[in-house]
Every structure is written in C-alpha cells, then in structure tokens.
N, C-alpha and C positions, 0 to 999 in steps of 0.2 A: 504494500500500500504506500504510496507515495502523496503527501502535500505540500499545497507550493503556497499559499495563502491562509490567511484567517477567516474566509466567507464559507459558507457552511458545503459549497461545492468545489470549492478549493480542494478538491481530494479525491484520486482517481476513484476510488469507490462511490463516494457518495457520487459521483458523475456516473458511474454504471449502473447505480441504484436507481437511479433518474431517467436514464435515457431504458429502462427496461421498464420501467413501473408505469410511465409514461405512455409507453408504447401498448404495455397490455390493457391501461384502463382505453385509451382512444381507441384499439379496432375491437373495442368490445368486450373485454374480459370481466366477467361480475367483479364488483369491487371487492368482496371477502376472499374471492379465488385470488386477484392478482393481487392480494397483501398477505396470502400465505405460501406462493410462490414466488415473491420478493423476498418474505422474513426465510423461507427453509433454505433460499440460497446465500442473502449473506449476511445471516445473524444465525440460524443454528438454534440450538436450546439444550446446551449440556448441564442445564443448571449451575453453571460458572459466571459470574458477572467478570466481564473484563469492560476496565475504559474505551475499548476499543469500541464497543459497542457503541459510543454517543454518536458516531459517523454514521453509524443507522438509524439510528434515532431521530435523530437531527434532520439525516435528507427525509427518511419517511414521513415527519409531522409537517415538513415542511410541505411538502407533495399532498397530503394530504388537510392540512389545515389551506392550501391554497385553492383547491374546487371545495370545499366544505366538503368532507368525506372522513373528518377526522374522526378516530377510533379510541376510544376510551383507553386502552391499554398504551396505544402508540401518544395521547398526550400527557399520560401518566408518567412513561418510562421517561420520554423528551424532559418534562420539569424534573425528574430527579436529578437526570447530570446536568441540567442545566444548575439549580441548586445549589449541589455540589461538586460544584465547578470542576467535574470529571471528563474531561473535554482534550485539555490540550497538550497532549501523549504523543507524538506522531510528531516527526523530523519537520519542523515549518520555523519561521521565523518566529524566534519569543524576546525581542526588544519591549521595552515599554510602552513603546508606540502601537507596535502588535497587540501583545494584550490589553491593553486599551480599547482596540477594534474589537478586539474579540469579543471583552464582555460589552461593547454597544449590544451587536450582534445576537449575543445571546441572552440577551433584554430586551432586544423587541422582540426576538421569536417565542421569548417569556409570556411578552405581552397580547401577542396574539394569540395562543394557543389559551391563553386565562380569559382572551372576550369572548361574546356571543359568536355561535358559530358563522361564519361566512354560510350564505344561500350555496346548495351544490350548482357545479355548475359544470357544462364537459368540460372533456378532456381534448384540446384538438388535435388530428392526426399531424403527426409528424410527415416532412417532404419523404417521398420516396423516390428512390433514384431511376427512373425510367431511360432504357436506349435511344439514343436519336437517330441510331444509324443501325443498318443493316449489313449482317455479313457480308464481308468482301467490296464492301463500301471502302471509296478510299478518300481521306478526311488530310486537308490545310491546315496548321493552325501553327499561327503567331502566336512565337511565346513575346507575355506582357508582364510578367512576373517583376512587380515593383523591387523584390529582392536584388533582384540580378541584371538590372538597369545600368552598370557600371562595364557588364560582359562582352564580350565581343558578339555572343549571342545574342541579343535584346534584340527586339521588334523584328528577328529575321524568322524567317517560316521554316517549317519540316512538312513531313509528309506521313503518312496512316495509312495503312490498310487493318480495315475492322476484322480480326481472327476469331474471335471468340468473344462470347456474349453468356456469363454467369449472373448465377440470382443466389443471393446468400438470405437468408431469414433475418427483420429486423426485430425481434425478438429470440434468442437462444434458450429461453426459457418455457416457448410455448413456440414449438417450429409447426409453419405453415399456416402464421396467424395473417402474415402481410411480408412482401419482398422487397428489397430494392436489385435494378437487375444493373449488372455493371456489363462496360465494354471494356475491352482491352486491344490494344492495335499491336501489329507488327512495324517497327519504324524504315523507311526506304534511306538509304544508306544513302542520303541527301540533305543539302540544307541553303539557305539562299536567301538574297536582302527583296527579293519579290514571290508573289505566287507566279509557279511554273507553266505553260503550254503543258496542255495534255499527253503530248507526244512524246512528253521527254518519260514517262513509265515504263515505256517500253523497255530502255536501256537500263532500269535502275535495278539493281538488285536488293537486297534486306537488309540490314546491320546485324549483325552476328556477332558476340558475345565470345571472348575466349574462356576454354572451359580449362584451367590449368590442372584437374583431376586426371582427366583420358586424353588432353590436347587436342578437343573436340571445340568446331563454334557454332554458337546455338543461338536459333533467336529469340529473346525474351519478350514476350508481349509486355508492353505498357500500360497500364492503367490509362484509361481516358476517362474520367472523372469529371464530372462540367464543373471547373473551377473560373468562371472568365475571369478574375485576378491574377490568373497563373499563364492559361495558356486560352487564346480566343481560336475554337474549330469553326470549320466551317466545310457545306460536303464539298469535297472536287469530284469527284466522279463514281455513280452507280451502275451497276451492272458493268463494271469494267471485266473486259475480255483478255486481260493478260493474267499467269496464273499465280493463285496463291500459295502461300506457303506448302511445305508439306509437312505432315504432322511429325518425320523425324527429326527435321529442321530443327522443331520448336519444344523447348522442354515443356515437362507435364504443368510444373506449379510457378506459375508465375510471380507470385510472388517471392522467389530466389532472387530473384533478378533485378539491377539497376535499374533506375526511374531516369526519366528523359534528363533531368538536370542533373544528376549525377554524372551520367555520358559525358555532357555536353560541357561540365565544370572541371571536369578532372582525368577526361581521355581526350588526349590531344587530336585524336583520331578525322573529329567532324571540324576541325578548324581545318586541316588540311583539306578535307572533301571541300571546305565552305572556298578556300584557297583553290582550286583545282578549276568548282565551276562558277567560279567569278573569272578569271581568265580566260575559261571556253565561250563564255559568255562575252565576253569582251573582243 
C-alpha cells in the first residue's frame, strides 16, 4: 500500500476501493451486495483491528455518506478512528503542516457522517473505453505530449496499424458487469514533420523490438489509449490492402513491451528513420 498525501484518496487502496465500489453500485449492483464485496476484498474480518483498517473506513463512509447510502456499521467504525486518531500509519508526509491537513480532513468527514443523512442519490457510470477503429485500420497520430515539447519528436507524426482489439472487465470483482474494450496498434517503422501520401505503406515495414533472450525481433503492439494530451489519432486508411502482421511477428502479451515514448526517448533508432526520410523527402 503506498500514500502520497493527507486527502482521504491519497492512497492506492483507498483509490481501488473507489474506482470498484463505484463501479459496482453504477451498473447496478444492490447496494448490500457491493458493500460486502468491497468489505470481503479489502478489509477481511479476522477479528484483528489493525490501523490499517481506517483507509477503508475512510474511503467507504466517504462513498457512501456521499449518494446517502451510509450504513450504520460503516459510520460507526469511520468515527472510531477518526476519534482516535488511528489514521496516520502509512509512509506519507507527517510535517506539521501535514497533520494539520489531516485533522481538517478528518473533521469535516467527522462532521458529515454526524449530520442528517444526504437524500440517496445514483451513482453515475463511469467512461468506458470504446474502439474507434477497426482491425487493420491504419491510424496518424501526432504526438502532442506537453511533457516532451522540448524532443526532437514533438508535433511530428507516426503511423498504426490496429492488431488487436481487447476488453478487460471494469470491475474484477464482479467480471462481466460492464467492459472497457482497448486497441493496440503495431507501429510502421516511420516517422515525419507531416502526415504521409498513402503510397508510401506500401514500402514500410513494422518496428521490431530486439529480443536479447533468443536474438529474436518482435513487434510489440502499442497501447492506443484516446489520451488527446498525449498523442492526437486520426484514421488514415481502412480497408487497406497491404498485409498485416503475422501473428509470429508479434509477441503474445503486450504488455512486455515498450510504449511509443519510451522508443522514441531512448532508442536512437527512429531519429535516424526520422533523418533518412526527411532527406528522401527532400
């Protein structure tokens, strides 16, 4: 468990507790089901009190005292460590300033969980990530990544062909409640201060990945994520008749594999390519 702050989601768990509890009461889970499929996953009941427990505590009254659905037991446990300030145990900043914050924090949430209940009220769904593009689509995109504004890479384009198209459960506590479906591209062993003529696909091969295990290269599909702060897509061409990958080409788990900015930060490989056809081009 890791925290980085004094705010009650300052804290990987209590952000897991949130983004699950969240998820199960919006596509529907009766509210008793998903507070006891919350509490069996991470709070347990060995009859042991540890302070640890106030990071559950904490995120659930708050989740709960916030659509009014609050449970007698979950604003009971909340006021004890709040009380007795059994709270702040866990690697975070403890300056004076900090704790300060802290007990603000756990004074108002004192204070709300002691007023008349909030009216319930939904839960709204969380975004789900839907594809925009179809296999074997092959997608433009400008990376615009304010990070890396300094790179030699800023505002110039790459190129995508969509390989694979996965759906992970946004719930792992209740699989098959609601999906987000993700894309992943294979990246063309290209790069450039313009979007290209169609023509030039033809010529282009994959970027290939050295496998220093077998002395094998492989192409790792990318993550295409709709982040437009990162990288702006856009489609260039469907039904394109040049061929795709082949599935030995491409390892199994993509996620092994480098992300577009990593390549592009720290193998010098695509400055050369970007060098090559800025000259052909010229």
């Amino acid at each position: 468990m890791g925290a980085w702050g004094v705010g009650i989601f300052d804290d990987d768990t209590a952000l897991d507790i949130k983004g699950e509890y969240r998820a199960l009461l919006a596509f529907g889970v009766p509210e008793d089901e998903a507070y006891q499929l919350i509490k069996k996953e991470f709070y347990g009941d060995n009859g042991e009190q540890s302070d640890f427990d106030s990071v559950f505590w904490f995120a659930v009254a708050t989740i709960q005292q916030k659509y009014g659905i609050l449970m007698p037991d979950v604003k009971e446990n909340a006021l004890h460590f709040i009380n007795n300030k059994l709270d702040w145990v866990y690697t975070a900043p403890q300056t004076p300033q900090d704790l300060k914050k802290r007990e603000k924090i756990m004074n108002d949430l004192k204070e709300k969980l002691l007023a008349p209940p909030l009216p319930k009220r939904k839960v709204s769904k969380p975004h789900t990530q839907k594809p925009r593009w179809k296999l074997g689509d092959i997608v433009v995109s400008k990376i615009v990544c304010p990070a890396y504004e300094d790179r030699w890479f800023f505002n110039k384009y790459v190129l995508y062909r969509v390989v694979r198209l996965k759906t992970s459960d946004m719930s792992f506590l209740k699989p098959g409640l609601a999906y987000d479906e993700w894309v992943f591209g294979a990246l063309y062993d290209w790069i450039g201060d313009e979007i290209p003529d169609s023509s030039i696909i033809k010529d282009l091969d994959y970027y290939k990945i050295f496998n220093p295990q077998d002395g094998s290269h492989n192409i790792r599909p990318f993550s295409m994520y709709w982040i437009p702060r990162n990288e702006k897509y856009t489609l260039f061409q469907r039904d394109c008749e040049y061929p795709m990958p082949s599935t030995h080409e491409m390892v199994a788990d993509e996620s092994t594999g480098a992300n577009l900015f990593g390549v592009l930060n720290y193998a010098g490989h695509f400055e050369e390519v970007y060098k090559r056809f800025k000259k052909e081009v010229q």
